[in-house]
N, C-alpha and C positions, 0 to 999 in steps of 0.2 A: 114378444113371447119367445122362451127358450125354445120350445119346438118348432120355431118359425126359421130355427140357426142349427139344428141338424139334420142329416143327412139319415133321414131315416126308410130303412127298406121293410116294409108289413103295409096292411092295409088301414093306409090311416090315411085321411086327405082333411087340412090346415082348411080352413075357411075364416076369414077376417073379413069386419066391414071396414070400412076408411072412412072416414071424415070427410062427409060433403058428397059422396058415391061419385067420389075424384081418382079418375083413371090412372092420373097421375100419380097420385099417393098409391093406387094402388100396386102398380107400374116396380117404382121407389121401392116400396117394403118388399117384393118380390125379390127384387134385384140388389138385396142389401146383405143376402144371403151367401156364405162362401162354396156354398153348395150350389151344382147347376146341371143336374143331370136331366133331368124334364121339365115340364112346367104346363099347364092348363090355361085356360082361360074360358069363361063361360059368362054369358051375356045373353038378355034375350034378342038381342040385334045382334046378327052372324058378322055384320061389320065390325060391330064398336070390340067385340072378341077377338076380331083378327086384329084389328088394329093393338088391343092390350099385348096380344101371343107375338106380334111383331118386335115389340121394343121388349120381350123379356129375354136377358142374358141366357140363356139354356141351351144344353146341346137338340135339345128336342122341343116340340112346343102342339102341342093338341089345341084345335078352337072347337070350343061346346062339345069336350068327350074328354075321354081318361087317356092319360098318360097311354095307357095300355095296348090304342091303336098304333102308337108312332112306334112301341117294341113288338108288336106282332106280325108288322108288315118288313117282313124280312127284304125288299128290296129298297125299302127306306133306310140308311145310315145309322148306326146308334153312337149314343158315346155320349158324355160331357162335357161342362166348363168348368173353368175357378177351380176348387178341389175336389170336383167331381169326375177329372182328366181332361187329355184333349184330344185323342186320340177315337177314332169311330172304327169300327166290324158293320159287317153287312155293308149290302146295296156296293155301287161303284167306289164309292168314298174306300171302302172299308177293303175294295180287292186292289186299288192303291195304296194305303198304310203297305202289301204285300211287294210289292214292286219296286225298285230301285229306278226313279224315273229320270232322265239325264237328256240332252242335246248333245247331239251330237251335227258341226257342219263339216261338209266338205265341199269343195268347190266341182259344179255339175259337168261344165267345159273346162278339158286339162286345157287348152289351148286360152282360156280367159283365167288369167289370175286374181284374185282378191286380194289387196293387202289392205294394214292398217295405213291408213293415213298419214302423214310424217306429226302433224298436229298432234296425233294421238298416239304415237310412240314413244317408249319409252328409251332413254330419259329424257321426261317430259321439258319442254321449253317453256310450259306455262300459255300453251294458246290452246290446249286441247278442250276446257268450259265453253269458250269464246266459238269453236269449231264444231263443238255439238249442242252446241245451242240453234246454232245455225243450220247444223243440218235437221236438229228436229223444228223448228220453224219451216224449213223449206218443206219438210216429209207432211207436216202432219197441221199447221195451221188454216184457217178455215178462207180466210180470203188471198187475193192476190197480191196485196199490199205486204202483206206480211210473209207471204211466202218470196215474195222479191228481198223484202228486209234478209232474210234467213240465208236466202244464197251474195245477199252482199257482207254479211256476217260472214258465210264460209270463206269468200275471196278473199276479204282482208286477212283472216287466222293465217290460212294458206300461203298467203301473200307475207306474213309477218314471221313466220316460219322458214320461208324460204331464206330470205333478206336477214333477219333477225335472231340474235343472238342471246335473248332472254332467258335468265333462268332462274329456278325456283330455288 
């Protein structure tokens, strides 16, 4: 239905059955929409509504109520998707959009230096994938097998770096 494809702001609310009272279709036709500023969902099981308000594309999403909760609670987020925006005001989200947010490092002890690795300097010799593959296996894999694999992965880059002449 055409008013199922605008974006329309008054007090109208769409109600559609689906074929088969299939979550999914109903899911589908919600999300088929280039509009996504809110969305409902209402059921007599508080689950099976969270579960449909989960997978709808929206910036916002009500389970068993009106849209009209998620824009009155001024510490919740507003805003939308698709051609609805993407941008949010209110709540924390929205005193971000305000904020210019950046990292910034420095090194803590002047007396301990940080540099980049020679693997991972520029111009690249073509070991630095090989070198941080290794180091996120040694940093961050879950057994020891692997975390050994990762610092033998690093020795070699290092080791082919040092010795080697490779280039991209």
């Amino acid at each position: 239905a055409m008013i199922a494809q605008e974006e329309i702001f008054g007090p109208i609310m769409c109600i559609f059955k689906v074929a088969g009272d299939s979550d999914e279709e109903a899911v589908r036709l919600a999300n088929n929409c280039e509009f996504a500023l809110s969305s409902c969902a209402f059921a007599k099981s508080a689950r099976r509504a969270k579960s449909v308000a989960d997978r709808l594309r929206a910036g916002m999403s009500a389970v068993n109520d009106l849209e009209g909760c998620t824009y009155m609670s001024q510490s919740l987020p507003f805003g939308g998707c698709k051609k609805s925006g993407f941008d949010r005001f209110a709540g924390p989200e929205g005193l971000r959009g305000l904020c210019m947010i950046r990292s910034v490092c420095e090194d803590r002890f002047p007396a301990i230096r940080n540099s980049i690795p020679p693997p991972l300097q520029y111009p690249s010799k073509g070991y630095g994938p090989d070198f941080a593959e290794g180091l996120i296996l040694m940093t961050y894999s879950p057994s020891i097998g692997q975390k050994l694999g990762g610092i033998f992965k690093l020795i070699k880059a290092a080791m082919k770096t040092l010795g080697g002449a490779k280039s991209d």
